[in-house]
C-alpha positions as CSV (number, residue, x, y, z in Angstrom):
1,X,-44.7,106.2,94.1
2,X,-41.9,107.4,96.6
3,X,-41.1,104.8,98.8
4,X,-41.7,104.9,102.4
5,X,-37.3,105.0,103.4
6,X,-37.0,108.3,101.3
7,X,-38.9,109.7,104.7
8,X,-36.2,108.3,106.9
9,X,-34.1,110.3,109.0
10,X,-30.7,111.7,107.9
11,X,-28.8,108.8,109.4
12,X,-31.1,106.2,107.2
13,X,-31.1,108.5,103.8
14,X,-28.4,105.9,102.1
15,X,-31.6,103.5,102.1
16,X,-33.3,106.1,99.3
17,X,-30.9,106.1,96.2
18,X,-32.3,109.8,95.5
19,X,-32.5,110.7,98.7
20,X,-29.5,113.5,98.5
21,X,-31.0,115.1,95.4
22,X,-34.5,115.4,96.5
23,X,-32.5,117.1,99.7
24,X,-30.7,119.2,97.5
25,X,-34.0,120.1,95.3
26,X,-35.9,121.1,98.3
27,X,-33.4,123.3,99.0
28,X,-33.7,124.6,95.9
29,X,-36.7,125.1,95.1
30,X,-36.3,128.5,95.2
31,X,-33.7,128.7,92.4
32,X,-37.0,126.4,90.4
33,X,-38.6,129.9,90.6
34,X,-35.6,132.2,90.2
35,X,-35.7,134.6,87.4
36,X,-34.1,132.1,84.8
37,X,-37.2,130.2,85.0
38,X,-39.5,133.4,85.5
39,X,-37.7,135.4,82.9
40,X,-38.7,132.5,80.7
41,X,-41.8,132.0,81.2
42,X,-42.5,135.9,80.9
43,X,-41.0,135.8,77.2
44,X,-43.2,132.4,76.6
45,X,-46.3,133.9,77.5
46,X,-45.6,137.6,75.9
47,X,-45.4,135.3,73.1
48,X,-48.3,132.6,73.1
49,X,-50.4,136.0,73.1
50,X,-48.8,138.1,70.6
51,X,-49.4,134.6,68.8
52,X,-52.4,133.8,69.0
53,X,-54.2,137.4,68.4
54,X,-51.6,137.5,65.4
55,X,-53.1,134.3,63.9
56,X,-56.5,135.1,63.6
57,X,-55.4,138.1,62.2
58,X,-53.7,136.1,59.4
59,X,-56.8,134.0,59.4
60,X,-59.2,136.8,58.3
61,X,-56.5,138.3,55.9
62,X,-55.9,135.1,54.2
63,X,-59.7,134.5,54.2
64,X,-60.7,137.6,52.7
65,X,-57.8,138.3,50.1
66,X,-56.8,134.9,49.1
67,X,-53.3,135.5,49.9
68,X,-51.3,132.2,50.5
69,X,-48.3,134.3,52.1
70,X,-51.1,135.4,54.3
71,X,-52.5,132.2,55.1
72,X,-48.6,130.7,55.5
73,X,-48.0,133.2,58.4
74,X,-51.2,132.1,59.8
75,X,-50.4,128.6,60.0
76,X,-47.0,129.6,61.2
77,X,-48.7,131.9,64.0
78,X,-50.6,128.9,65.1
79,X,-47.7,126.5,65.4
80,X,-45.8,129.1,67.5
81,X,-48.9,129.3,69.7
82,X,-48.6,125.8,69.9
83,X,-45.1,125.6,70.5
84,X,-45.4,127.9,73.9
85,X,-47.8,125.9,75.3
86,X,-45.4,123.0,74.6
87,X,-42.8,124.8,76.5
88,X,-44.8,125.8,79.3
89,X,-45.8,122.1,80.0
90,X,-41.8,121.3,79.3
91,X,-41.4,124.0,82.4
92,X,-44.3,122.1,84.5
93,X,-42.9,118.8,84.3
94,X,-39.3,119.9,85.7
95,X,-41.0,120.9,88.4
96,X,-41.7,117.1,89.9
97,X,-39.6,115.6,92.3
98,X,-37.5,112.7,92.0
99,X,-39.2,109.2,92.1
100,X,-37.7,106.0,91.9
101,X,-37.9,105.9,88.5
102,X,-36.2,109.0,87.3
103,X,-34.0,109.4,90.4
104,X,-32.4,112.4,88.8
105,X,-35.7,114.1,88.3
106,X,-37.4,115.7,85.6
107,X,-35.3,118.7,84.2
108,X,-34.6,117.3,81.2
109,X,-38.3,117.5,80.1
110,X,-37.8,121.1,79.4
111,X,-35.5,119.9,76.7
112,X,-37.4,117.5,75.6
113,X,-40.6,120.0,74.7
114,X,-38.4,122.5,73.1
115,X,-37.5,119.6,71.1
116,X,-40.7,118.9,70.3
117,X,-41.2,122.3,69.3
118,X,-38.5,122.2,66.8
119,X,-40.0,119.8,65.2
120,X,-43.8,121.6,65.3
121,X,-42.3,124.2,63.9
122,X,-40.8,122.1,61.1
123,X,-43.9,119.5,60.3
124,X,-46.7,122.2,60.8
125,X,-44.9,125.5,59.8
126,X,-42.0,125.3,57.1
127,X,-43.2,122.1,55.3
128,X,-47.0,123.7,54.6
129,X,-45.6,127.0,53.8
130,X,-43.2,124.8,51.1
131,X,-46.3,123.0,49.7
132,X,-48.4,125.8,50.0
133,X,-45.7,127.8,47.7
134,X,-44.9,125.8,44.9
135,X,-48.7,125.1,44.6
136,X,-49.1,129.0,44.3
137,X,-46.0,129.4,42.0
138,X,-47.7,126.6,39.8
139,X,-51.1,128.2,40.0
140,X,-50.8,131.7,40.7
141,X,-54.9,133.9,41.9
142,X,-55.4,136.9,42.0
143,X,-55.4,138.5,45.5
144,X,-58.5,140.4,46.5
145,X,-58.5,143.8,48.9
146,X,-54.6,143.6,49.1
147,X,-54.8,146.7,51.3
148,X,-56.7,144.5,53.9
149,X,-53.7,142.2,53.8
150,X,-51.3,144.9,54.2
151,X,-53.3,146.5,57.2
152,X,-53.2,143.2,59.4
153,X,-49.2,142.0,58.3
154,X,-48.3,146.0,60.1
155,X,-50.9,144.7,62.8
156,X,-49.1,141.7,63.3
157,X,-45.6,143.3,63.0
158,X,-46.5,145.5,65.7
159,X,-47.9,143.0,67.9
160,X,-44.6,140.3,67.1
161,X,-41.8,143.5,68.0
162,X,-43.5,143.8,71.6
163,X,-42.9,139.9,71.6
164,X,-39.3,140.1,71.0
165,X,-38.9,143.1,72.8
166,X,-40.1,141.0,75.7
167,X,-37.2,137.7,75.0
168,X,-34.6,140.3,74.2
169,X,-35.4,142.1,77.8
170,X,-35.7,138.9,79.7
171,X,-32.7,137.2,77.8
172,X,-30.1,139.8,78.4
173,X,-29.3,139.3,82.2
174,X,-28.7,135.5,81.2
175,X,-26.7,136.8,77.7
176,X,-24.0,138.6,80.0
177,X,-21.4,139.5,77.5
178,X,-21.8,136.9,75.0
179,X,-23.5,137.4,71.4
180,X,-26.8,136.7,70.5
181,X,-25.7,133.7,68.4
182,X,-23.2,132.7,71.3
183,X,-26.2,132.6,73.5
184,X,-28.1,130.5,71.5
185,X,-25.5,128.4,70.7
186,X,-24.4,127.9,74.7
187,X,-27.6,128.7,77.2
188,X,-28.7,125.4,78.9
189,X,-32.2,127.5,79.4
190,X,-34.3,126.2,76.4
191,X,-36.6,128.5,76.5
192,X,-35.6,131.9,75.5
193,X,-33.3,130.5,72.9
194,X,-36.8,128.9,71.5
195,X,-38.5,132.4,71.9
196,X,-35.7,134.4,70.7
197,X,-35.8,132.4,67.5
198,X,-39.0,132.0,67.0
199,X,-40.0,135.7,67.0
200,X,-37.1,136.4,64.7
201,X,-38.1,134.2,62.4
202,X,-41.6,135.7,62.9
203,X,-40.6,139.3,62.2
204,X,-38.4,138.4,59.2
205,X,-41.4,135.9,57.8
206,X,-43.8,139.0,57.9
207,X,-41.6,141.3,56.4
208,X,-41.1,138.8,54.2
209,X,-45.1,138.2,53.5
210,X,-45.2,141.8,53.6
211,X,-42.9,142.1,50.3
212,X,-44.3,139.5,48.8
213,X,-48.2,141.6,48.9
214,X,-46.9,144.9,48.3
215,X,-45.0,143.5,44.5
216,X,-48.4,141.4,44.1
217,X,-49.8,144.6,43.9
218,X,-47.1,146.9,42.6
219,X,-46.3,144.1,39.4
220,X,-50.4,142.8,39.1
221,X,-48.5,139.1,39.3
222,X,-49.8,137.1,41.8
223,X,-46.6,135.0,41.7
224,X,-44.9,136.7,43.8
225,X,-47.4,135.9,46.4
226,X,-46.2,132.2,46.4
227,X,-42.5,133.2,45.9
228,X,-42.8,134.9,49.5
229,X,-44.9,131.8,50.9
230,X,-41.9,129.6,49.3
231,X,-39.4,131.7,51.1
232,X,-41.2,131.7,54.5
233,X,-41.1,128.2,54.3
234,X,-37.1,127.9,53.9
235,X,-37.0,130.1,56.5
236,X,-38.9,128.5,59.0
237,X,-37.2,125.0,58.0
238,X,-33.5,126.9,58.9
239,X,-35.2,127.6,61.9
240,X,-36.0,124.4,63.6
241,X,-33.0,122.9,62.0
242,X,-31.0,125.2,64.1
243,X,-33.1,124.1,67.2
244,X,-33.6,120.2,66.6
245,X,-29.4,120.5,66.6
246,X,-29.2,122.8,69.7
247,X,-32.0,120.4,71.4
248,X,-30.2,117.6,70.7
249,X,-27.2,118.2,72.2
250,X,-28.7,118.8,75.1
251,X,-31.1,116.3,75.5
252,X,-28.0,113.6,75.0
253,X,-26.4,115.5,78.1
254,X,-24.2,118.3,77.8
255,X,-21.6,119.1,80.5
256,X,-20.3,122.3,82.5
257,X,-18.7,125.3,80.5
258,X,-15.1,125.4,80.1
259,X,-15.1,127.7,82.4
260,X,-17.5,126.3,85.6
261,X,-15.1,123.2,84.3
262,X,-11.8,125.0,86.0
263,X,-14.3,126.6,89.1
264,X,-14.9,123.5,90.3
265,X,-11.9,122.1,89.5
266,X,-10.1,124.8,91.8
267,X,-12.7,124.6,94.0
268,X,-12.1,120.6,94.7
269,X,-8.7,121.3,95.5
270,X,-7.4,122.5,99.1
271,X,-3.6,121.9,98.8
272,X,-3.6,119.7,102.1
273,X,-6.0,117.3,102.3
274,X,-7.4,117.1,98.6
275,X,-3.9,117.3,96.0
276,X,-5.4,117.1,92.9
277,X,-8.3,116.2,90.7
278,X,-7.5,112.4,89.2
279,X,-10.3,113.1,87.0
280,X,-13.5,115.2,86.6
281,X,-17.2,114.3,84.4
282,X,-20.3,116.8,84.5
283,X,-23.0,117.0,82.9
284,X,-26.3,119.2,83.0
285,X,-29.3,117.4,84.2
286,X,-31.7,120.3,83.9
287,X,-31.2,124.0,82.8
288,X,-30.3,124.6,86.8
289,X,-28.8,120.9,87.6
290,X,-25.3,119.9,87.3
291,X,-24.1,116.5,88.2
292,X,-20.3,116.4,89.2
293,X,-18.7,113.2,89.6
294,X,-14.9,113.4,90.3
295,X,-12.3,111.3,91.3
296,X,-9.8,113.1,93.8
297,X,-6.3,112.4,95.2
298,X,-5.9,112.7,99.0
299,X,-2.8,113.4,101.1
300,X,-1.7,109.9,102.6
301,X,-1.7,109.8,106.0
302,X,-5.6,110.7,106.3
303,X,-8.2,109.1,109.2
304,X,-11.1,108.4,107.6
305,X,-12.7,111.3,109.5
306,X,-10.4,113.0,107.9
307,X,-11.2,112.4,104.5
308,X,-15.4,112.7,105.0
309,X,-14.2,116.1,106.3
310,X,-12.2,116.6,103.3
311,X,-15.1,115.9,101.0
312,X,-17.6,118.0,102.7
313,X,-15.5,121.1,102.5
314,X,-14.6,120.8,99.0
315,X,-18.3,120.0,97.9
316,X,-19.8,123.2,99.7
317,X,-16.6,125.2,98.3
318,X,-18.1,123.8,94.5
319,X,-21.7,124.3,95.5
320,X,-20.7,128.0,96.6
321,X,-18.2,128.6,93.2
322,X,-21.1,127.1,91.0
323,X,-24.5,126.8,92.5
324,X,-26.2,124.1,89.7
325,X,-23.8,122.4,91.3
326,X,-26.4,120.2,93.2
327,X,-25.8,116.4,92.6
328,X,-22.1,115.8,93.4
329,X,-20.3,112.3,93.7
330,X,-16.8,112.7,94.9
331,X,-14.3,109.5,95.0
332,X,-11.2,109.8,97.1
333,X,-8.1,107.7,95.8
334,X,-4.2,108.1,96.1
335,X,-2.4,109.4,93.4
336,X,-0.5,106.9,91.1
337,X,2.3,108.4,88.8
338,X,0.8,106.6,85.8
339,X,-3.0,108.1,84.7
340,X,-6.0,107.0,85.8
341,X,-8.4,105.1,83.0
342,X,-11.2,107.5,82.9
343,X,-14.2,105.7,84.6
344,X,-12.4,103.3,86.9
């Protein structure tokens, strides 16, 4: 529950110890909604369809043929449905305010659920298509109407390119100039990175099924049907490894990019009544948050109106340089030739 001084006027806001970032997150609550966040949710929802119309697709194939690649993908289908409802939630729950016991708020929850979705994706998709594989390998059927099989995994590819079509479109604003890789690698938006993946490995899973049920029937060896489950499986397991380690990082708190680093740096800086930057810590609180907590040296001589005056200015100039910019602590000290021990 919010306490009853987090209503106070301006003058009493110190009494709240959110108070300042629920200010700064009504303010906001427009970027909540900007296209990061839309363009994400777009490419989630593109894909929890394409999903779920793909796996009872796979469902009927599997059912009908007795294909285990077939019946892999379909398992795989429904953990990726799974996982977008997981990351729509993760998107609901960064949505609630601060309270006094998560005075920072709830960004982070969007990592969190893409978190959890790496793992989904590892429990529910790549270890069952393993099992499912070396079972197959060790006791290899004959599939039934192959052609059915073949019919619903073009279906489904169909269906899973108009899904990545959708996170490429949505992703590239965000991308900029960066690779693919380098925006999966950096992006503190969970979401499309998830998607992007996801849907690659979906595409590259059905082509893979696909092979596998064309040399069932081209060879009349059924083992080649569990080779492609096996390798579906590996490939799905590469997939959430890559995510659990990206997820991680950010769910342990990742800080600004080099270069918002040297923005706000120059930013904190005035020449006259700010000097220099004693030293600097950020660190993302949610895909759109950044907390900035910096020590800074100010010119002697300073009133103390002076100085709040001083701080003001160089906190709009960061919030104007770098707008996730919206918790900011900023300490002013005197410069001391010998370095400052990081944290005092």
């Amino acid at each position: 529950m919010v306490p009853d001084n987090c209503s106070a006027p301006p003058w009493a806001r110190t009494e709240c110890p959110y108070a300042d970032l629920r200010r700064f997150s009504r303010k906001s609550d427009v970027l909540r909604k900007e296209p990061t966040v839309a363009a994400g949710k777009k490419a989630i929802l593109a894909a929890m369809f394409a999903n779920g119309g793909i796996a009872v697709a796979k469902f009927v194939g599997a059912a009908i043929t007795g294909s285990a690649s077939m019946l892999a993908e379909g398992v795989h289908s429904v953990a990726d449905t799974c996982n977008q409802g997981l990351l729509l939630l993760g998107q609901r729950r960064a949505e609630q305010e601060a309270n006094n016991l998560h005075q920072f708020g709830y960004g982070r929850s969007r990592y969190f659920y893409s978190f959890v979705v790496a793992l989904v994706l590892f429990t529910l998709g790549s270890l069952y298509a393993l099992y499912e594989g070396v079972h197959k390998i060790q006791h290899p059927e004959e599939l039934t109407r192959p052609f059915i099989a073949i019919g619903i995994l073009g279906f489904a590819i169909l269906l899973e390119c108009f899904s990545f079509y959708t996170a490429i479109k949505e992703s590239r604003p965000l991308k900029g100039e960066a690779s693919w890789w380098q925006f999966i690698r950096t992006s503190r938006h969970p979401e499309l990175p998830v998607v992007l993946l996801e849907d690659a490995g979906a595409l590259i899973g059905l082509v893979l099924a696909f092979g596998a049920v064309s040399l069932t029937m081209i060879t009349d060896n059924p083992i080649w049907d569990g080779i492609g489950t096996l390798s579906i499986g590996i490939l799905l397991g590469i997939i959430a490894v890559i995510l659990i380690v990206e997820m991680h990082s950010l769910l342990i708190g990742e800080g600004a990019t080099a270069k918002d680093d040297k923005v706000i740096r120059d930013n904190l800086v005035d020449g006259t009544r700010i000097e220099r930057v004693i030293h600097l810590r950020t660190q993302y609180l949610g895909p759109e948050e950044l907390l900035v907590a910096a020590k800074v040296s100010i010119a002697r001589g300073l009133e103390i109106s002076d100085i709040a005056a001083a701080i003001d200015d160089a906190e709009a100039r960061v919030r104007a340089a770098v707008p996730a910019a919206r918790v900011m602590y900023l300490e002013p000290d005197l410069y001391r030739s010998s370095p400052a021990v990081p944290g005092v």
